[in-house]
C-alpha positions as CSV (number, residue, x, y, z in Angstrom):
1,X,6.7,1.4,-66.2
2,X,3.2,1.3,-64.8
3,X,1.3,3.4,-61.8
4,X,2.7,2.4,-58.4
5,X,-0.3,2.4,-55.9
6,X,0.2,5.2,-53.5
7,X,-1.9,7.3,-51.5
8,X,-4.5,8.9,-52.6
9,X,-5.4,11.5,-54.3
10,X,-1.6,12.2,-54.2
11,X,-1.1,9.2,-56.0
12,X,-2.6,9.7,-58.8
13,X,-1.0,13.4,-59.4
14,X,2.7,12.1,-59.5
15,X,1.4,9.7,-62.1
16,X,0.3,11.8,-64.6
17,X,3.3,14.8,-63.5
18,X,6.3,11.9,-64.3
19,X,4.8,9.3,-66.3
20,X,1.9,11.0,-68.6
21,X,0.3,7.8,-69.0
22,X,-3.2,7.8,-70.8
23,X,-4.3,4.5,-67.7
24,X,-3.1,7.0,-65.3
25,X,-5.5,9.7,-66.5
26,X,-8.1,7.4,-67.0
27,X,-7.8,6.3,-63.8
28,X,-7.9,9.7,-62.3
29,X,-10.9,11.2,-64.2
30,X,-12.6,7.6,-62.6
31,X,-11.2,8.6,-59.0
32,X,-12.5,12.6,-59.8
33,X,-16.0,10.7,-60.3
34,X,-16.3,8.9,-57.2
35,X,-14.8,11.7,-55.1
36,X,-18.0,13.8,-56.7
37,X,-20.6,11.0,-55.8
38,X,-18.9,10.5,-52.5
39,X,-19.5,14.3,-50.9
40,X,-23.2,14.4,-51.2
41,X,-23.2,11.1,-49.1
42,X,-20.3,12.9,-46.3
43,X,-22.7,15.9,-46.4
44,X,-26.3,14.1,-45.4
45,X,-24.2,11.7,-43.0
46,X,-22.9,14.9,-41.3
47,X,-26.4,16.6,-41.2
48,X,-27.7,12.7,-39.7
49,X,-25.0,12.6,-37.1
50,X,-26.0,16.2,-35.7
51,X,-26.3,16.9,-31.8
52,X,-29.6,17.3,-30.8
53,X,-30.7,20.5,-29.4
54,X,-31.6,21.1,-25.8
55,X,-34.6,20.4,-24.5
56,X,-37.0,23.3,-24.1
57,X,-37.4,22.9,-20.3
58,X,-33.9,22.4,-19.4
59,X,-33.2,26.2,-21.6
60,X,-36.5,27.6,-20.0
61,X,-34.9,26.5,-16.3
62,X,-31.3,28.2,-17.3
63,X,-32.8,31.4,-18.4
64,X,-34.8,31.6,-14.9
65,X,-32.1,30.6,-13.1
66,X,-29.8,33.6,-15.1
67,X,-32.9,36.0,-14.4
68,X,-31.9,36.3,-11.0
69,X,-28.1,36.9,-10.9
70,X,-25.6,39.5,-13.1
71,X,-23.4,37.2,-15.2
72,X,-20.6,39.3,-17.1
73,X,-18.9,37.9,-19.4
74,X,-21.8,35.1,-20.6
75,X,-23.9,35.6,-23.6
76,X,-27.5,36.8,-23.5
77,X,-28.9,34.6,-25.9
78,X,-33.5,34.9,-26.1
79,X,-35.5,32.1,-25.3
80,X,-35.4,30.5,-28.8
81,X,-31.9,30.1,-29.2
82,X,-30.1,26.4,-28.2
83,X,-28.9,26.3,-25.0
84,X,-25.8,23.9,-25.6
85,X,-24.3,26.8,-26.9
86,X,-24.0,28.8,-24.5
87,X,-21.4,29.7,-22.5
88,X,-20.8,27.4,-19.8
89,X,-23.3,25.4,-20.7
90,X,-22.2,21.5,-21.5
91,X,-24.7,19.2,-23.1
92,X,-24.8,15.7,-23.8
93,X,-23.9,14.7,-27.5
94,X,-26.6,11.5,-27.4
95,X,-30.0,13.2,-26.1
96,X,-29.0,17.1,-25.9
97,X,-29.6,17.2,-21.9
98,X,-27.7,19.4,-19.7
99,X,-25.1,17.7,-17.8
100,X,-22.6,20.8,-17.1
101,X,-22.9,23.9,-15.6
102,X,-19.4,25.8,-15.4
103,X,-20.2,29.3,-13.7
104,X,-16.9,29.8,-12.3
105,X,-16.1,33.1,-11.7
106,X,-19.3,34.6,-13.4
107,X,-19.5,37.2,-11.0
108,X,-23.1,35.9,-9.8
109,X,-24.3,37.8,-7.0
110,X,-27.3,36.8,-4.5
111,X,-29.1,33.8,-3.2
112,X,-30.3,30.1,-4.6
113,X,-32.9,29.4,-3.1
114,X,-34.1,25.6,-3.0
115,X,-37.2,26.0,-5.5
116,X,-35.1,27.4,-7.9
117,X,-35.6,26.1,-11.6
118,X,-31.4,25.3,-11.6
119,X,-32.0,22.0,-9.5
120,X,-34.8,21.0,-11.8
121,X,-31.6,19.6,-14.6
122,X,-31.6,16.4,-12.8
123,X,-29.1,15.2,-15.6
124,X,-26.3,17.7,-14.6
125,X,-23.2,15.8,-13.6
126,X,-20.9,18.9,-13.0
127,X,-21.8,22.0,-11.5
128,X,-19.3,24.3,-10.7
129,X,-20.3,27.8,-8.7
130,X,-16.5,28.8,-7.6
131,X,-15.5,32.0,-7.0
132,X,-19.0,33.8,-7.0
133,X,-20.7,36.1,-4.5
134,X,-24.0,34.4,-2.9
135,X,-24.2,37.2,-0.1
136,X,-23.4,34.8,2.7
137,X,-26.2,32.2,2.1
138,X,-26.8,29.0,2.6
139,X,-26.3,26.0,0.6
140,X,-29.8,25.0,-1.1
141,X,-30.9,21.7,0.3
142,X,-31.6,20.9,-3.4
143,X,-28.9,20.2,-4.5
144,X,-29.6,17.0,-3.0
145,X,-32.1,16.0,-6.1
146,X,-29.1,16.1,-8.6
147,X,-28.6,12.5,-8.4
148,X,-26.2,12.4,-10.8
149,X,-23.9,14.8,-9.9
150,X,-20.3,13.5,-9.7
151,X,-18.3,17.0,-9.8
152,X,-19.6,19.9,-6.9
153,X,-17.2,22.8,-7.1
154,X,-18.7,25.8,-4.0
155,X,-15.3,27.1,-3.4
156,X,-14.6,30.7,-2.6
157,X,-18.1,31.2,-3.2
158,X,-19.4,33.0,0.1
159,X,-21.7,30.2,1.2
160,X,-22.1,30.7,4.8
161,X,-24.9,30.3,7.9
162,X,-25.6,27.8,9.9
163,X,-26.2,24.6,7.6
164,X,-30.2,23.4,8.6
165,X,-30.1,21.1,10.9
166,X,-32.8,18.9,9.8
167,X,-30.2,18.0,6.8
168,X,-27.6,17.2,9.6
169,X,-25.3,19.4,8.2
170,X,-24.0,18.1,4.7
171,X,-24.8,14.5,5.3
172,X,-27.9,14.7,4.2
173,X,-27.3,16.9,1.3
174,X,-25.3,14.9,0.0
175,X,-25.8,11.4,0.8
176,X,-27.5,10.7,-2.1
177,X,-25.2,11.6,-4.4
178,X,-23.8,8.4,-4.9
179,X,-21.7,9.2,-8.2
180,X,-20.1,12.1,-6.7
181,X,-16.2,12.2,-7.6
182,X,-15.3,15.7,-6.7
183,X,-16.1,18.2,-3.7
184,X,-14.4,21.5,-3.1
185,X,-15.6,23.0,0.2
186,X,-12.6,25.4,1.2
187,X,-13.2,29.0,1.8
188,X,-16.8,28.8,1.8
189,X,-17.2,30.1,5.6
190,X,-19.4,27.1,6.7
191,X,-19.3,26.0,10.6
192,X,-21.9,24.0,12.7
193,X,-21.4,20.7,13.4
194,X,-18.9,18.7,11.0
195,X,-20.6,15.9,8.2
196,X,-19.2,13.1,9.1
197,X,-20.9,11.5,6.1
198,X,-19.3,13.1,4.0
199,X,-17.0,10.2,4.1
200,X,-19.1,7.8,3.2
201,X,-19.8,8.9,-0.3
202,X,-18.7,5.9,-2.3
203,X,-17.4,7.4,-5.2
204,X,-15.5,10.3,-3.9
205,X,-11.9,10.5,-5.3
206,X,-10.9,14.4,-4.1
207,X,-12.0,16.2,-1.5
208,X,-11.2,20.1,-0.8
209,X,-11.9,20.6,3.1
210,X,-12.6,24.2,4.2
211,X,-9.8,25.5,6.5
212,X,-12.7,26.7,8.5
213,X,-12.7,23.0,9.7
214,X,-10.3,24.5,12.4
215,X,-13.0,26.7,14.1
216,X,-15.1,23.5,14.7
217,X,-14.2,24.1,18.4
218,X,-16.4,21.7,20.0
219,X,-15.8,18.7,18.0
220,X,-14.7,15.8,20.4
221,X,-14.7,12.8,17.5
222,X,-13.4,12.7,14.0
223,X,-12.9,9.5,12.2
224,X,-11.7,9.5,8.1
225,X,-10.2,5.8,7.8
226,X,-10.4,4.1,4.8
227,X,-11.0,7.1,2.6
228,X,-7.7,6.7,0.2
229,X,-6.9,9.6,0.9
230,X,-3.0,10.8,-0.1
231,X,-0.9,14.0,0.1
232,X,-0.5,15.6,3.8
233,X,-2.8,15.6,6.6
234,X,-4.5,19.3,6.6
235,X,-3.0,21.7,9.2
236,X,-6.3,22.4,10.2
237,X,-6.8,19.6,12.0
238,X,-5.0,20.6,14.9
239,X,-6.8,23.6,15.8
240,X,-9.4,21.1,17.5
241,X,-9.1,22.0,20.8
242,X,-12.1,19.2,22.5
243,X,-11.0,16.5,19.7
244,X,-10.8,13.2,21.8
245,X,-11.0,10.8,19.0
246,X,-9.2,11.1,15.6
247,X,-8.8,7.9,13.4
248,X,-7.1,8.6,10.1
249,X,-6.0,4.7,9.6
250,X,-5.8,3.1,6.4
251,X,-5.7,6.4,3.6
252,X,-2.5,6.9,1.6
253,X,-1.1,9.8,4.3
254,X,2.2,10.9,4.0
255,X,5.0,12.8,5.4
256,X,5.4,14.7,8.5
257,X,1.9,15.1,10.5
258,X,1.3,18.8,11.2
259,X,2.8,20.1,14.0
260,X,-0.1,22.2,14.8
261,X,-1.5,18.9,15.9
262,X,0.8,19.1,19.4
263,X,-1.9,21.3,20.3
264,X,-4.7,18.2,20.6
265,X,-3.9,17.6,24.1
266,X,-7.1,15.8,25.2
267,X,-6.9,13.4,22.6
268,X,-7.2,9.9,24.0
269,X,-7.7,7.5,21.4
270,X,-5.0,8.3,18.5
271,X,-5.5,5.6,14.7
272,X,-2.4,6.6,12.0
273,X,-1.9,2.8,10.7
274,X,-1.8,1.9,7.4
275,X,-0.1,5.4,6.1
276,X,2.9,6.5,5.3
277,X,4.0,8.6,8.0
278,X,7.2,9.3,9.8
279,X,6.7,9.1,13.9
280,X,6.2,12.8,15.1
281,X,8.5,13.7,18.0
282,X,5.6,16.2,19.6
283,X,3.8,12.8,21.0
284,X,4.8,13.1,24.4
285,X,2.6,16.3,24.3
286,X,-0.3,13.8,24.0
287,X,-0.5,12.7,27.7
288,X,-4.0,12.1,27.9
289,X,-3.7,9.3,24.8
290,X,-4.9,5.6,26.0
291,X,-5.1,4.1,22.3
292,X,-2.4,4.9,20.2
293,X,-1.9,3.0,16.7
294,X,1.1,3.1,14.6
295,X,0.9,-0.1,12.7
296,X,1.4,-0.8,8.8
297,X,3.3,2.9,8.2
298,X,6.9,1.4,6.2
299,X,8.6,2.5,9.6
300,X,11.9,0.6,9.4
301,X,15.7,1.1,11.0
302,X,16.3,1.7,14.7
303,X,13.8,2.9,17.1
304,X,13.2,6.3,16.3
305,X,14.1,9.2,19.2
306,X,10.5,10.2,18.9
307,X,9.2,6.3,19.6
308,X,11.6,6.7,23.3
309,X,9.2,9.6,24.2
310,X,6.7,7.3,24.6
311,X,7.8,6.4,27.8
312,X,6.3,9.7,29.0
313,X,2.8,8.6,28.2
314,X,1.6,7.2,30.9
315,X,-2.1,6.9,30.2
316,X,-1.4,4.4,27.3
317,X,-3.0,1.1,27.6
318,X,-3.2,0.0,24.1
319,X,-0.2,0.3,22.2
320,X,0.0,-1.2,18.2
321,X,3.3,-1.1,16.4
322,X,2.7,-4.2,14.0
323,X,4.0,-4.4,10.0
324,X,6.4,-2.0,10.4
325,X,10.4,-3.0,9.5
326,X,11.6,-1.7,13.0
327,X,14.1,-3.0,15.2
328,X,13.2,-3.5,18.9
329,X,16.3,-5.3,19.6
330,X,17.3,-2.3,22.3
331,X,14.6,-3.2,23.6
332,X,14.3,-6.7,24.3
333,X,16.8,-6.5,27.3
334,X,16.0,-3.3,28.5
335,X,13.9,-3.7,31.3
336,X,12.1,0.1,30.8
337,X,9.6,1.7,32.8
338,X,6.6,1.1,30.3
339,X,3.0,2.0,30.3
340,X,1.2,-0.8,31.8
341,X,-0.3,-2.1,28.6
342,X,-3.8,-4.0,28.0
343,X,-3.3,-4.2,24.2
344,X,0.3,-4.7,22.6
345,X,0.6,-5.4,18.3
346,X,4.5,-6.0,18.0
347,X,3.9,-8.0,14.8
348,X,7.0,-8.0,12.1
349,X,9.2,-5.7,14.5
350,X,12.3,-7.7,13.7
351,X,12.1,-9.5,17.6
352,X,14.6,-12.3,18.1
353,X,14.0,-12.9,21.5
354,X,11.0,-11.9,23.8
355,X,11.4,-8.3,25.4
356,X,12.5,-8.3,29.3
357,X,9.6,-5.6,30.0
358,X,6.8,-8.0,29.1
359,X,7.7,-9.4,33.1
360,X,6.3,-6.6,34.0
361,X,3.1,-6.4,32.0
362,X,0.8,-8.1,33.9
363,X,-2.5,-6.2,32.4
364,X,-1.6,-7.7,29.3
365,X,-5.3,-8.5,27.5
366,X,-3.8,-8.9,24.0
367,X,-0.7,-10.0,23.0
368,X,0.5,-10.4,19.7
369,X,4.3,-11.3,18.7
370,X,3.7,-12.8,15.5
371,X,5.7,-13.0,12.1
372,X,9.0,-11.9,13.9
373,X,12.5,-13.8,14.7
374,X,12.2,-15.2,18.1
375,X,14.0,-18.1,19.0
376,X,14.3,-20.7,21.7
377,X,11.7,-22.0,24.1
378,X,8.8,-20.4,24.6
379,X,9.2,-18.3,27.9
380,X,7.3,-18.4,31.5
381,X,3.3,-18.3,30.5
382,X,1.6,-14.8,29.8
383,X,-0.1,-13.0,32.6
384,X,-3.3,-14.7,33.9
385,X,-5.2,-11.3,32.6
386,X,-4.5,-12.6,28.7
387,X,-7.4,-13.9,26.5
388,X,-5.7,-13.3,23.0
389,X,-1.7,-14.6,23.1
390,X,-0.5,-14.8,19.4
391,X,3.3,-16.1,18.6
392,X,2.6,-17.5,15.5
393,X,5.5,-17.0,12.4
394,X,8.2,-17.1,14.8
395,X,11.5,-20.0,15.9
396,X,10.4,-20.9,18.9
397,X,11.1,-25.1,19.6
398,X,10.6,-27.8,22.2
399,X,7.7,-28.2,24.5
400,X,4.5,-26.5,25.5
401,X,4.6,-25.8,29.3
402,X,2.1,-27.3,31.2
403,X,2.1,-23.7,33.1
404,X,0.5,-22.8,30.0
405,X,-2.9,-24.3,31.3
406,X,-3.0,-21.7,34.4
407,X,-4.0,-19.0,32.5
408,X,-8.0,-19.7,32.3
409,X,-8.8,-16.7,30.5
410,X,-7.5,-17.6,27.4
411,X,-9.8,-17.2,24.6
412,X,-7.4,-17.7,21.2
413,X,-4.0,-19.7,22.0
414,X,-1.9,-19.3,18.4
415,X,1.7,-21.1,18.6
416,X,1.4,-22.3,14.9
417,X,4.1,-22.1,12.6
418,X,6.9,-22.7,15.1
419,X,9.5,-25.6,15.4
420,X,7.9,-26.8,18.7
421,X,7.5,-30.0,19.6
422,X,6.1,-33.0,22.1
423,X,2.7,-33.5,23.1
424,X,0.0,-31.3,23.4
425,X,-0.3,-30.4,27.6
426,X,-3.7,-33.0,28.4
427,X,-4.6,-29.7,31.1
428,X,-5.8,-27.8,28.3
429,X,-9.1,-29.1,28.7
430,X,-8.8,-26.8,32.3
431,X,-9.6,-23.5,29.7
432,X,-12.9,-25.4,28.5
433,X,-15.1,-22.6,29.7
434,X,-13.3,-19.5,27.2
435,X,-10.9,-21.5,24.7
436,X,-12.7,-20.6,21.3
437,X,-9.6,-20.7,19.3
438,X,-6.5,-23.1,19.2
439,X,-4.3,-23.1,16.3
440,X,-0.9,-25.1,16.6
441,X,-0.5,-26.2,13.1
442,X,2.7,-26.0,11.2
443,X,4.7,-27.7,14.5
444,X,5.9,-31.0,15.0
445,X,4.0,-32.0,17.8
446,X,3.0,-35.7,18.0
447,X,0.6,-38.2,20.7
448,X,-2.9,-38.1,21.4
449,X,-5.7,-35.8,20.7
450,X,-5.8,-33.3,23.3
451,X,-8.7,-34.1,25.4
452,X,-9.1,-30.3,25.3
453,X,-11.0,-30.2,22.1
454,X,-13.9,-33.2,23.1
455,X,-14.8,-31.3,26.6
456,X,-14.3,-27.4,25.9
457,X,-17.7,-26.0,25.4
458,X,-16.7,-22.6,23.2
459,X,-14.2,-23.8,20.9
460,X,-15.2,-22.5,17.7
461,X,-11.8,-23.1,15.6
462,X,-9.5,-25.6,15.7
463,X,-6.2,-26.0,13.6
464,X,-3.2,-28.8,13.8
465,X,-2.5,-29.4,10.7
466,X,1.2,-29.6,8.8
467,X,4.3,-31.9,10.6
468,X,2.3,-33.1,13.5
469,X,1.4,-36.5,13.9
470,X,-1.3,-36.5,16.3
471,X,-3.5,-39.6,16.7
472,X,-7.5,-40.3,18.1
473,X,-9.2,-38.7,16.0
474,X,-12.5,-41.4,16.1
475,X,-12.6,-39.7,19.9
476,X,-13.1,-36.1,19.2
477,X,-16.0,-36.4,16.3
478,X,-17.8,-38.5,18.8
479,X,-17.4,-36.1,21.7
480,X,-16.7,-32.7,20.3
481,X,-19.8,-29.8,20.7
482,X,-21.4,-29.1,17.7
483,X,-20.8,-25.2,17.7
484,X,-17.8,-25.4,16.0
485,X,-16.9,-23.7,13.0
486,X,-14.0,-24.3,11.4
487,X,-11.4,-27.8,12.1
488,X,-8.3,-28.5,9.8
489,X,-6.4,-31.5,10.8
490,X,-4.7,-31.7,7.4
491,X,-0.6,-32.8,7.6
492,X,-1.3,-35.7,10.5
493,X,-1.3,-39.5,10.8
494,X,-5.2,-40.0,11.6
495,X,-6.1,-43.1,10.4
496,X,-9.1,-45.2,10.1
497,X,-12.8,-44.1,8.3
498,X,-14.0,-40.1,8.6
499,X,-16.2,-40.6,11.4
500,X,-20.2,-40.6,10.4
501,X,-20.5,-38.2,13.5
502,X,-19.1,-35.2,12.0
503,X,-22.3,-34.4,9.9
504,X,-23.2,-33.4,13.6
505,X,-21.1,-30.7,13.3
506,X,-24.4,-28.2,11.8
507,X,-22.1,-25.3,12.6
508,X,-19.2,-26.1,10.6
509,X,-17.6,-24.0,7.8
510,X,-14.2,-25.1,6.9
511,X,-13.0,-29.0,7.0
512,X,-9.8,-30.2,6.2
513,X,-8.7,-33.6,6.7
514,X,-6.5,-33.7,3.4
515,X,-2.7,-35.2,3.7
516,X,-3.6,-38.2,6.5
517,X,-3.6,-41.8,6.3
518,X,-8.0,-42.0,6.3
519,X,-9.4,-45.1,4.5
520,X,-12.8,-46.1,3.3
521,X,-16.3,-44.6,2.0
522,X,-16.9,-40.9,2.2
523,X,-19.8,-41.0,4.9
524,X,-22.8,-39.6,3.7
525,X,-23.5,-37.7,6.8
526,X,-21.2,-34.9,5.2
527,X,-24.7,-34.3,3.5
528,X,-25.9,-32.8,6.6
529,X,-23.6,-29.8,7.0
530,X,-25.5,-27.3,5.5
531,X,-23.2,-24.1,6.6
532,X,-20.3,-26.0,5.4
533,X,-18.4,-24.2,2.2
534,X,-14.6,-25.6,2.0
535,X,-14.0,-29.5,2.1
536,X,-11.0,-30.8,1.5
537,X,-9.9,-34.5,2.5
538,X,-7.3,-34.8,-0.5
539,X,-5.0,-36.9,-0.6
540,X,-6.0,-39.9,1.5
């Protein structure tokens, strides 16, 4: 029975314990030999693979920065010894600089001034100075030349006085830290004026705010969308007596917003889209709001009790509900008392018919209806006041009114993606002067080109393309202003040559003219667009 090969060196001792075989002895005496010529090799590759030892400077700038502060607990080591291992000390494995400084709790006591040697390790890329005693001073304007920092830990660290105001508060300190990750501020006593920038720091993933945020007392504006921020709005934030402006749209928010923020009673302009909170019933308090943005927060079910209450706010103008799962149906033939509106976002609110209270809004600037349930004809005309009058995503068939044409401040006119049908009202070339964008693709609209698009002089985008069969195209390439920008006719039943007049078009960005009947050569005038990056005229 010979050796089976198992592990080594393992292997080799249950061979010779069961079999005694002279090849299995042999063999290990052979295995003893390499193993012996093997360690010398481990040992120098050990001693090549070494960390490198800090760099003279960088241990000459932590023992002058130590010099100045008691720090119990951390060893004492003389200026020869390596700094990497010292306590709290974190070097970098590849070229031995510093890159960590974990003082937390070191019972440091004093001031850092900003020519101190610690903001001469321009590699550090954590420095942490929590829970130390700095005697009330302020933060070094220094830190600003560690470029690299990505971790800043100051809390509970009794930083305090008025932050200069040559750096605009923190802004500046830290605007150029462009890797930063981390920042814990709380309990550090600061006040002044807020920094707003620190929101812009691109690489900031957590952010401890101070509670003493709550004594900013005369801070009218506060805006931290798009921050992906999570968790709960802080409590703080309500204790902001002269806030007027607070836009905390597009973060990861969730749960109840504090209550303490009832007390923000001159707010006026009020952003909590694109979260994922619940509808607080303290709104009503809020009587001085004019913009108030709920939009894109998973609200779904009934109207809330809380959402009723807005019928107390009577100061609201602009009112955006949109991409929530709600259900206005109680609504829609409820002829309520509301706000007279400017600005209304009822986007994907589960509609099925057009509310009764819109007769009443006759402010309306904006409208938007789109991507809900409404069926039947589209109803009397908006107010003359609209300029933006989206209805787009919805069931709505047979004609466009004529009345349509009345309301000569309309700027965008979207009934696409509707069963509607007929022709195209001719007296939409009355909005010539303020028509810059008419899209009523997706319909099944058929005759002649509206004359509209050859006379207007600001239409910028124009879109009828999918289940219309709308003819004359020849007539609006020869007559159409050359300012516009994007045209997609794809879906219809032009037929005939592309016209050599659309490389007139020098504005043009989008052309679509795919899924007609067009024959003949590709006119080289295309050539001449040079703005122009998506053309499709496949198939014809």
């Amino acid at each position: 029975m010979g050796c089976e090969p198992l592990s080594l060196p393992f292997a080799f001792l249950l061979s010779i314990e069961n079999m005694g075989s002279t090849l299995c002895l042999f063999m290990f005496m052979r295995f003893l030999l390499l193993l012996s010529s093997f360690y010398p090799v481990v040992a120098d590759s050990s001693s090549f693979m070494q960390q490198p030892l800090c760099h003279d400077s960088e241990s000459s700038a932590l023992l002058q920065f130590k010099q100045s502060f008691l720090i119990d607990g951390h060893a004492s080591e003389g200026e020869g010894s390596d700094c990497c291992s010292w306590d709290g000390v974190e070097c970098d494995r590849e070229t031995g600089h510093v890159i960590g400084l974990h003082l937390a709790s070191s019972c440091l006591y004093g001031s850092i001034n900003s020519s101190n040697t610690l903001f001469s390790l321009v590699h550090l890329r954590r420095l942490d100075l929590s829970d130390n005693d700095f005697n009330y001073s302020e933060i070094p304007f220094s830190v600003g030349q560690l470029l690299r920092l990505r971790s800043l830990n100051l809390s509970d660290s009794a930083f305090a006085a008025q932050i200069p105001s040559e750096l605009l508060a923190l802004s500046n300190l830290l605007a150029n830290l462009s890797s930063l990750t981390t920042l814990f501020l709380r309990e550090c006593g600061l006040h002044g004026e807020f920094p707003m920038n620190i929101f812009q720091l691109p690489s900031l993933k957590f952010l401890s705010l101070p509670t003493s945020i709550g004594r900013l007392g005369s801070l009218t504006e506060l805006d931290i969308s798009s921050c992906n921020f999570t968790g709960l709005v802080p409590s703080p934030l309500g204790h902001l007596p002269q806030l007027s402006y607070l836009d905390l749209s597009n973060n990861s928010f969730s749960g109840q917003i504090p209550s303490s923020m009832a007390n923000l009673t001159q707010l006026t302009f009020l952003v909590l889209s694109f979260n994922n909170f619940s509808i607080p019933s303290w709104l009503m308090n809020l009587t001085q709001l004019t913009v108030l943005e709920l939009g894109t927060n998973n609200l779904e079910g009934g109207i809330p009790m809380e959402l009723n209450m807005l019928l107390k706010l009577k100061n609201l103008t602009s009112f955006q509900l949109s991409g929530n799962s709600l259900s206005l149906l109680g609504y829609t033939r409820t002829n309520v008392t509301l706000p007279k509106f400017k600005l209304l976002g009822l986007d994907s609110c589960n509609l099925t018919e057009f509310p009764d209270f819109l007769r009443n809004q006759d402010e309306l600037v904006v409208l938007s209806l789109a991507n809900n349930k409404i069926h039947g004809p589209l109803p009397i005309p908006p107010p003359s006041t609209i300029e933006y009058y989206s209805v787009s995503r919805n069931k709505l068939i047979g004609e466009i009114s004529p009345l349509i044409c009345n309301v000569s401040s309309l700027m965008l006119l979207d009934l696409s993606s509707n069963n509607l049908s007929g022709r195209i009202p001719q007296c939409l070339d009355n909005l010539s002067k303020s028509l810059s964008v008419l899209d009523l693709g997706s319909n099944s609209l058929d005759g002649p080109f509206p004359q509209t698009c050859t006379v207007t002089n600001n239409l910028r985008v124009v879109d009828l393309d999918i289940a219309n069969d709308l003819r004359g195209m020849q007539r609006f390439f020869e007559k159409i202003p050359d300012i516009l920008i994007a045209i997609d006719f794809s879906g219809n039943n032009f037929k005939g040559q592309i016209p050599t007049s659309t490389g007139n078009l020098k504005g043009l960005h989008l052309l679509n003219l795919g899924d007609n009947n067009l024959t003949g050569h590709i006119p080289s005038s295309l050539g001449n667009l040079p703005q122009l990056e998506s053309l499709d005229l496949s198939p014809n």
